[in-house]
C-alpha positions as CSV (number, residue, x, y, z in Angstrom):
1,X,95.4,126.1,123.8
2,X,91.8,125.3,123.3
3,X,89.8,127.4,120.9
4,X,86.1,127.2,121.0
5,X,85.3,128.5,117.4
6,X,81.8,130.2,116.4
7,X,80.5,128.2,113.5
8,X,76.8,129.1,112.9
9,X,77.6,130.5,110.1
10,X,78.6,127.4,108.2
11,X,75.0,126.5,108.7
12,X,73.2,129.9,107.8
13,X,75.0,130.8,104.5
14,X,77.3,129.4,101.8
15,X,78.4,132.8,101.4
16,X,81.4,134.6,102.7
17,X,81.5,134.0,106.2
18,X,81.2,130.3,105.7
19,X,83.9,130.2,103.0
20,X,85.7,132.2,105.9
21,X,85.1,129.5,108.1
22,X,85.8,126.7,105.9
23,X,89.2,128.0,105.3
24,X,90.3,129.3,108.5
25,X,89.8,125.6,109.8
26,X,91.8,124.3,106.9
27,X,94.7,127.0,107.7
28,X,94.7,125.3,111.4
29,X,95.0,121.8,109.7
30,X,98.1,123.1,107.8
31,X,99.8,124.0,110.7
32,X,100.3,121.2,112.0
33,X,101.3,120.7,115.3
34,X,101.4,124.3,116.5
35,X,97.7,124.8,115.7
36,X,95.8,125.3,118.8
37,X,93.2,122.5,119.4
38,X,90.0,123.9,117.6
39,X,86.7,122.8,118.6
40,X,83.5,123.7,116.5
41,X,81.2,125.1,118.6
42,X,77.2,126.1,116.8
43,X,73.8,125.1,116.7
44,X,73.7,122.7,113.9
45,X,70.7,122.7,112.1
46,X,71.3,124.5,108.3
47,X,69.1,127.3,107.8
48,X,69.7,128.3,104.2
49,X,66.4,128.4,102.5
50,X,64.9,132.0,102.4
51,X,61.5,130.7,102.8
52,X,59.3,131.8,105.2
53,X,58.7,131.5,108.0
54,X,60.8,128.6,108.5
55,X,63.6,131.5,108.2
56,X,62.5,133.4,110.8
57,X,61.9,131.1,112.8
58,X,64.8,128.9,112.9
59,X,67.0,132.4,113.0
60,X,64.9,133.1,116.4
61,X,65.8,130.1,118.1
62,X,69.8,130.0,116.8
63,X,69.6,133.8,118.5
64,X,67.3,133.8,121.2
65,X,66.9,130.6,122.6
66,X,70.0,128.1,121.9
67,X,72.2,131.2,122.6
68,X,70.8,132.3,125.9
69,X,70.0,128.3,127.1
70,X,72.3,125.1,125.6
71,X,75.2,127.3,124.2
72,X,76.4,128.6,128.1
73,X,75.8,124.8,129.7
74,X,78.0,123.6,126.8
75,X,80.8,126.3,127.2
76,X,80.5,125.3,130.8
77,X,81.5,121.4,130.2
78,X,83.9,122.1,127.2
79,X,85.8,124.7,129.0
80,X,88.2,126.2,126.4
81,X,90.8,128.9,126.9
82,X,89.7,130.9,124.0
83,X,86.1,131.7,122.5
84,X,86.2,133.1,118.7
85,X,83.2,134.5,117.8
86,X,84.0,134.1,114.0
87,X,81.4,135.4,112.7
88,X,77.3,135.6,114.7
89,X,78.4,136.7,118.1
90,X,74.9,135.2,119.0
91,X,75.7,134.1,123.0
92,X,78.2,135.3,125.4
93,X,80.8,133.8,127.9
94,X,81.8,137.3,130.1
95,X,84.5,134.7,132.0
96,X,86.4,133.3,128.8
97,X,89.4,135.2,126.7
98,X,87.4,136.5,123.2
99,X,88.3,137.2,119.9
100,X,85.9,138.3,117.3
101,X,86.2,139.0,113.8
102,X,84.6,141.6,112.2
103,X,84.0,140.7,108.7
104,X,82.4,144.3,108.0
105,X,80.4,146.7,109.6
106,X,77.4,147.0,106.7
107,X,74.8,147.1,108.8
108,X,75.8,150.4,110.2
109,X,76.6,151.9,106.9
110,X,73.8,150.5,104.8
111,X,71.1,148.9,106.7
112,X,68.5,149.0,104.1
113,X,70.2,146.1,102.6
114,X,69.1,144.4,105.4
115,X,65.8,142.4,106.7
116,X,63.6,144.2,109.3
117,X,65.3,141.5,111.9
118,X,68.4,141.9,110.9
119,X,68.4,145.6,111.0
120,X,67.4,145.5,114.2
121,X,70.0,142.9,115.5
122,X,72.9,143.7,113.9
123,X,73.9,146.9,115.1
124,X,73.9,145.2,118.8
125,X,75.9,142.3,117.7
126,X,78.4,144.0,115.7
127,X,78.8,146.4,119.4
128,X,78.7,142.8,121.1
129,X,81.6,141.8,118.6
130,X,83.5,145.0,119.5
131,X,83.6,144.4,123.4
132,X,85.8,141.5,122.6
133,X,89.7,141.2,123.8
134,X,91.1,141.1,120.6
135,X,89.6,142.1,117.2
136,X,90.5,140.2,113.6
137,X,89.3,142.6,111.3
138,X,89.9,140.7,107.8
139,X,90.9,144.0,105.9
140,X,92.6,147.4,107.0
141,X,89.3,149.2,105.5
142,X,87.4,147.3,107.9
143,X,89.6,147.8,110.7
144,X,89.3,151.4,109.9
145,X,85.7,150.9,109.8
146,X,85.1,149.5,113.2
147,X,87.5,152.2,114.7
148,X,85.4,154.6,113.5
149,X,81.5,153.3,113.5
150,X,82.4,151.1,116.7
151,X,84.8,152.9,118.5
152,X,87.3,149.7,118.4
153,X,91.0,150.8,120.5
154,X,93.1,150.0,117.5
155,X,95.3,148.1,120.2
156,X,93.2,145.3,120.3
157,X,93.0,144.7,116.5
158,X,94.6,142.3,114.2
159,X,94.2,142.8,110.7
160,X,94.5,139.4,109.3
161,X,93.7,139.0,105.7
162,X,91.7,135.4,104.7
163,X,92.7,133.1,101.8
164,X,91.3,131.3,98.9
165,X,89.5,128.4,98.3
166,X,91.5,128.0,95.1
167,X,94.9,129.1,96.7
168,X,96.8,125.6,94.9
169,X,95.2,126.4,91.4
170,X,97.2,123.2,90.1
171,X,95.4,121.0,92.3
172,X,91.3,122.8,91.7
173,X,89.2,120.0,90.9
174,X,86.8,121.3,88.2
175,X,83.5,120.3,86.5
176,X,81.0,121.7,83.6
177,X,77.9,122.7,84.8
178,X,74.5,121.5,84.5
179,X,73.2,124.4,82.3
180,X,74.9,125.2,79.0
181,X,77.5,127.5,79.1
182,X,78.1,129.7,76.6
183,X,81.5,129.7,74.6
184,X,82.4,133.6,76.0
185,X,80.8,135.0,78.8
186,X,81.6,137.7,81.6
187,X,81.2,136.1,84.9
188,X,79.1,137.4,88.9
189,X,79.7,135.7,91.7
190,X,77.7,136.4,94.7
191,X,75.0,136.8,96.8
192,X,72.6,138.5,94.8
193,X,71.3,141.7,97.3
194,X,71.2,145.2,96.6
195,X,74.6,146.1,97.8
196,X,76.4,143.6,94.7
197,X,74.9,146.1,92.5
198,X,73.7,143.9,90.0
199,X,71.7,146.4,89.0
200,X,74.8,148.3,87.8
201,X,76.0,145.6,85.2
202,X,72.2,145.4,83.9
203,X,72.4,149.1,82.9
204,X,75.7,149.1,81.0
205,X,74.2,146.2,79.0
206,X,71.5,148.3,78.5
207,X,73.8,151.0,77.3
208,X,76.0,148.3,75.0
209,X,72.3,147.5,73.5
210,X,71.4,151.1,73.0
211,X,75.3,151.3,71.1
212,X,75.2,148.2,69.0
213,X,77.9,146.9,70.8
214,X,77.8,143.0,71.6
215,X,78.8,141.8,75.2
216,X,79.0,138.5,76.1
217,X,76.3,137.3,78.1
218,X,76.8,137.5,82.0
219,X,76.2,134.1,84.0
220,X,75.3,135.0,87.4
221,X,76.3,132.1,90.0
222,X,74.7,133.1,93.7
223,X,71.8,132.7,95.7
224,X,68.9,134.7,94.3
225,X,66.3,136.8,97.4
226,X,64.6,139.8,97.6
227,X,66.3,142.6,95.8
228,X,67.2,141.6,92.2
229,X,63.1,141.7,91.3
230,X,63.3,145.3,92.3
231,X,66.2,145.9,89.7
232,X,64.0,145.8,86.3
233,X,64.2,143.1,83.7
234,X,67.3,141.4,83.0
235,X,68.9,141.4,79.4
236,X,68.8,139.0,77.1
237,X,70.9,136.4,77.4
238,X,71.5,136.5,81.3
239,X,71.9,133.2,83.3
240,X,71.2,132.4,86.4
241,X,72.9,129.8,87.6
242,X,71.8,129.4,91.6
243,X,74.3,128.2,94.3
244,X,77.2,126.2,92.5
245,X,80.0,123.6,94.0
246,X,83.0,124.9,94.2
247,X,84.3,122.9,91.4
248,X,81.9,124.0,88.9
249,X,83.0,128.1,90.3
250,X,86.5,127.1,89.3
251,X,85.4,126.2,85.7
252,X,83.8,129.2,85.2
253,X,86.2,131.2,86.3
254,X,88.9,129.7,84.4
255,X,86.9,129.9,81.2
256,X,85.2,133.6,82.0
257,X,86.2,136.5,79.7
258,X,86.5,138.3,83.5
259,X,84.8,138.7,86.8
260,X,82.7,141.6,86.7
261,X,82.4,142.8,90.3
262,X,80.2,146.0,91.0
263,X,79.8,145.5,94.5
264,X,79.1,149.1,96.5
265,X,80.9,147.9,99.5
266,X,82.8,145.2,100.7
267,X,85.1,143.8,104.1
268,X,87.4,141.4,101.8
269,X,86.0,140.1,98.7
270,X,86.7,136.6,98.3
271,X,85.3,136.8,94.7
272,X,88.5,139.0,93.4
273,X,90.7,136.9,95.6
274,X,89.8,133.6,93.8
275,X,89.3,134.8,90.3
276,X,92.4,136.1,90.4
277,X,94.1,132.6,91.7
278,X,92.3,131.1,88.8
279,X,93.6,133.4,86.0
280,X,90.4,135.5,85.5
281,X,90.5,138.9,85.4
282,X,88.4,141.5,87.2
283,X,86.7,144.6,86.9
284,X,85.7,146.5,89.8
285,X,85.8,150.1,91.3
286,X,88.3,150.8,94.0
287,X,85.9,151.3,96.7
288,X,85.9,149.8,100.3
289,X,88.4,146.9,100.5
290,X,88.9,145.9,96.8
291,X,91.8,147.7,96.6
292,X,93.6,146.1,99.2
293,X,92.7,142.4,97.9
294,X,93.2,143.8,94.0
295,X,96.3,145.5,94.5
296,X,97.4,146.6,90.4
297,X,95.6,143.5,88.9
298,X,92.3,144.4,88.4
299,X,90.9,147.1,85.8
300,X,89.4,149.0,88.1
301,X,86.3,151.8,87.0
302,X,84.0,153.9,88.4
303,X,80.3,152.7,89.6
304,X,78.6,154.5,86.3
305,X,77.5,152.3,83.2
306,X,79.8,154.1,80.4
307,X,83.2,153.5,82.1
308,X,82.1,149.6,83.0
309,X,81.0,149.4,79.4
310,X,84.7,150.7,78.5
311,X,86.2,148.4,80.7
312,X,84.5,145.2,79.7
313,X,84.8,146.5,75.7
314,X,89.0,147.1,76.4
315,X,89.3,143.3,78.2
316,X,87.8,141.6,75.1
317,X,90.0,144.0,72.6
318,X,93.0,144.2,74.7
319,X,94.6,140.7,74.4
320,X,97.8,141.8,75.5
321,X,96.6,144.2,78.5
322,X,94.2,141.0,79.6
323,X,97.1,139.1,79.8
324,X,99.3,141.4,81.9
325,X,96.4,141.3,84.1
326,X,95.7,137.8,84.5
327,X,99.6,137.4,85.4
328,X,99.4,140.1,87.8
329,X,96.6,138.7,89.8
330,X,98.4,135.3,90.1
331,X,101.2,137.1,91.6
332,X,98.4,139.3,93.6
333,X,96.8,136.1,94.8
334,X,99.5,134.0,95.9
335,X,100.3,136.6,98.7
336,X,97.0,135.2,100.6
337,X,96.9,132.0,102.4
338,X,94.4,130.3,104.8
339,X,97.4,129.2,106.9
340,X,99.0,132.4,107.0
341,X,95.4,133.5,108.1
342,X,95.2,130.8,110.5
343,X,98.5,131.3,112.2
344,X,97.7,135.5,112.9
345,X,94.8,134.2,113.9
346,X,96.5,131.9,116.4
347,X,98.4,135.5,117.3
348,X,95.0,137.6,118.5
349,X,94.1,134.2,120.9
350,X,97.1,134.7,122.5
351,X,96.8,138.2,122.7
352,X,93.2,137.5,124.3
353,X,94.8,135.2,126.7
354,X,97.5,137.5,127.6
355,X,94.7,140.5,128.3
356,X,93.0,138.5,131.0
357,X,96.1,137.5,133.1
């Protein structure tokens, strides 16, 4: 079986859907033989600066013009079995067996996260994403989600849970970073929009301040844009840190006091997945998916600054409870694999295949 595989987003972010991507194609390469044969199939031109209006611009032509001129003349001579729209659904195929995956539907439920674009395209191209033969929804929240908001038959979803980066944690390469790190520190990883509720973590510092209590400073590793300027000042003693290689993420999470992870809303949440694999413990809220990627490891606490400020103050205090979790989300995280991934995957092409005979 030939899979043409929707990678644009490996050359629009370094977030999420890309670290999807990058491990769904290495789940293929450990399967082995019984991997279907998967062919790339983007513009590929990176896009990941926010300034403008290079942005915009290069995001018009991915969407408007590639999609709707060079991607169907190059469907035409590749001629796969399958098309997985894995995360843009920019261009269409109405002939070819699809699979999409649906990585969340936040557009719907909070579009003023978004750009003025993006709030305008993203509804229609989560619907396009809907119309496809087979849905890989990468949590059961988001399956639920799309049955819902998109009115997805349930019969044509897979929920197929993604993997981590860091799923060997004997094998993470590692290195110190460039700025100086300080000898404790609580730990954000993400992109840094309104929706990661970094503005959250800047009030219960606030609040620590206001009660003599000491936290350890947070380093923040994630592409900064519009959004964090609008969330006040940030305390003393914040870092940060940018975009970081993978194997400067693994140092800092293996030397964090915990990943703090307010996030509002989520699909998965690699972040929880692979601090977990790496022995750092999390807080978080059990909203949207997190419980399903958390299961009993994290300490989990409401979206309000006094119960994250007693949730970070019981980790450092706690040496025995921060232990128990740590071992618990090990365990938690060695029940996700990019192969397993790739081969449920492999299951919704064939369930594609089988719905247009």
């Amino acid at each position: 079986m030939k899979v043409a595989l929707d990678t644009n987003g490996l050359y629009t972010t370094r977030a999420g859907v890309a670290r999807y991507l990058l491990g769904l194609m290495q789940g293929f390469r450990e399967m082995g033989p019984s991997a279907p044969e998967i062919v790339p199939f983007a513009w590929p031109v990176f896009n990941l600066e926010y300034r403008q209006p290079a942005r915009a611009l290069k995001t018009a032509w991915r969407e408007l013009v590639w999609a709707n001129t060079a991607a169907p003349f190059r469907m035409l001579r590749l001629r796969p079995d399958v098309l997985h729209f894995a995360c843009t659904g920019v261009f269409r195929h109405h002939a070819l067996p699809t699979v999409a995956t649906i990585h969340d539907v936040t557009a719907l439920r909070f579009p003023a996260k978004f750009r003025p674009w993006q709030r305008l395209s993203a509804p229609h191209r989560l619907r396009r994403l809907a119309a496809a033969d087979r849905i890989v929804c990468v949590s059961r929240f988001t399956a639920d989600e799309s049955i819902r908001l998109l009115d997805v038959n349930p019969a044509r979803i897979h929920v197929v849970y993604e993997g981590s980066a860091f799923a060997d944690p004997a094998s993470v390469s590692e290195r110190p970073p460039e700025f100086d790190l300080p000898p404790s520190f609580f730990l954000f990883v993400g992109s840094l929009e309104p929706g990661k509720n970094l503005a959250l973590l800047r009030e219960t510092y606030v609040l620590a301040a206001a009660r003599g209590v000491a936290l350890p400073p947070l380093v923040i590793i994630g592409a900064r844009w519009e959004g964090v300027s609008t969330e006040g000042a940030p305390p003393q003693g914040w870092i940060y840190a940018g975009r970081q290689d993978d194997d400067v993420l693994a140092y800092c999470y293996r030397r964090a006091e915990a990943l703090l992870f307010p996030s509002i809303y989520e699909g998965f949440g690699l972040p929880v997945l692979e601090a977990m694999g790496l022995g750092c413990p999390v807080i978080c809220d059990r909203v949207a998916s997190l419980p399903e990627v958390g299961g009993d490891a994290p300490l989990y606490a409401a979206l309000k600054p006094e119960p994250w400020l007693e949730a970070a103050r019981e980790l450092l205090r706690d040496a025995a409870g921060r232990r128990q979790r740590i071992e618990e989300g090990r365990r938690q995280a060695s029940r996700f694999s990019w192969k397993r991934c790739a081969q449920e995957t492999a299951e919704a092409y064939a369930g594609a295949l089988r719905s247009k005979r």
